[in-house]
C-alpha positions as CSV (number, residue, x, y, z in Angstrom):
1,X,32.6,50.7,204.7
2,X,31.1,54.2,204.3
3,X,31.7,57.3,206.8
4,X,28.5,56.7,208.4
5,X,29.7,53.2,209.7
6,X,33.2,54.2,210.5
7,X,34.4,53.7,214.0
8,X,37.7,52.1,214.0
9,X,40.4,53.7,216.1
10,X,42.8,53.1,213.4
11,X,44.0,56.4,211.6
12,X,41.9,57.9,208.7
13,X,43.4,59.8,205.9
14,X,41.0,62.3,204.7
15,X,41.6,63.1,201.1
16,X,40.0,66.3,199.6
17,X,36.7,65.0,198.1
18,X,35.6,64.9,202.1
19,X,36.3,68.6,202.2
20,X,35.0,69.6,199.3
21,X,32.0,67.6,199.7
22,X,31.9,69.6,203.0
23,X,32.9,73.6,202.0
24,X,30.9,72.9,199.0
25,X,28.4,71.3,200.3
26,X,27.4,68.2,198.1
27,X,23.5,67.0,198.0
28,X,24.1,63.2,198.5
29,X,27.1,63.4,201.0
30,X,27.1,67.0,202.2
31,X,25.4,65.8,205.7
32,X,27.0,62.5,205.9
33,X,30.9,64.5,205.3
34,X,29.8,67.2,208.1
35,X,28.9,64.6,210.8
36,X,32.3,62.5,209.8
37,X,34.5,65.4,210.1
38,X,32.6,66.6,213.8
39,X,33.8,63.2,214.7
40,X,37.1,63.9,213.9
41,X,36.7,67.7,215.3
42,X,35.8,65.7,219.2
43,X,38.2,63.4,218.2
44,X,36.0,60.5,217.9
45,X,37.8,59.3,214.5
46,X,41.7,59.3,214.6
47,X,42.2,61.3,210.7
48,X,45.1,62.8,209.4
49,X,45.8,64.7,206.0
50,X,48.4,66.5,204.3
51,X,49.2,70.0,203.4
52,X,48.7,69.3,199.9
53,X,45.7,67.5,200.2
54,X,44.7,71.0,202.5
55,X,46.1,73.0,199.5
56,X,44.4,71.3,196.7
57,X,40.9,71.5,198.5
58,X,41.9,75.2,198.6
59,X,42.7,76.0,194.7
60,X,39.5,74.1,194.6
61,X,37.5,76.2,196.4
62,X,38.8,79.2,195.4
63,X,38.0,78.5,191.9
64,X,34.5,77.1,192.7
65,X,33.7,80.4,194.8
66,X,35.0,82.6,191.6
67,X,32.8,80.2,189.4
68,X,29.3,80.5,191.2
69,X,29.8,84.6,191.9
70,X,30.5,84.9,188.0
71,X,28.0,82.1,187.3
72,X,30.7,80.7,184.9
73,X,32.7,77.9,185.8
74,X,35.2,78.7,183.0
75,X,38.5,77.7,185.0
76,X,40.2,81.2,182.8
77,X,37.6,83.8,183.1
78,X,37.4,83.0,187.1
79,X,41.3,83.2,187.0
80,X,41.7,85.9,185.1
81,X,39.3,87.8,187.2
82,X,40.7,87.1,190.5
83,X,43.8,88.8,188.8
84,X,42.4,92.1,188.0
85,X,39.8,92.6,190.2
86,X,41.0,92.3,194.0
87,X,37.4,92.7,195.7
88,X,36.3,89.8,193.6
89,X,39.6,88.4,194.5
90,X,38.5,88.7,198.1
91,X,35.4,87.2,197.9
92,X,37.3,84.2,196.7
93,X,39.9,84.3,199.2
94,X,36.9,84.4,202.0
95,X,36.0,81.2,201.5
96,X,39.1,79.5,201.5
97,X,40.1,81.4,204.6
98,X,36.8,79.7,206.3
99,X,37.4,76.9,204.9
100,X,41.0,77.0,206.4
101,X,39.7,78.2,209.6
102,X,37.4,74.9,210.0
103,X,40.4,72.5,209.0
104,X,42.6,74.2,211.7
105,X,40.0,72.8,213.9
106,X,39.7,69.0,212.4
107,X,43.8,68.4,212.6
108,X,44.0,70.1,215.5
């Protein structure tokens, strides 16, 4: 079964390729992962997740953000960046807090 077809009112676990397809958004699945997770939003679909799935899509996201503003997805220059540079750091940190914002609103 794929998300377009699910409709049971069994619980869900999301895991974080459905939010990172989502906050970043993916060609093939970007539109199919938004309209799953309004679902779950109007409570539609019964999901859950963890915190560490929510803290792994994070450190994710935060690195990707980093990676696309430097146009280099080299894990250590984005890291070291975000060290010394806190407005770059910020940037980073916007997205995540979006992100964050948006899956306050999916778990409820």
């Amino acid at each position: 079964m794929n998300l377009v077809e699910y409709a049971s009112s069994e619980e869900i676990f999301i895991d974080a390729n459905i939010f990172l397809d989502y906050a970043i958004p993916h060609p093939a699945f970007g539109e199919l992962v938004k309209n799953f997770l309004e679902k779950v939003e109007i409570e539609q679909i019964n999901a859950v997740t963890t915190p560490a799935v929510l803290s792994e899509v994070s450190h994710v996201l935060l690195l990707e953000t980093g990676a696309v503003i430097l146009k280099n997805h080299n894990r250590n220059i984005v890291m070291r960046k975000m060290e010394t540079d806190r407005r770059f750091s910020s940037l980073c940190r916007d997205a995540v807090d979006k992100f964050n914002d948006s899956s306050a609103a999916w778990m409820g």
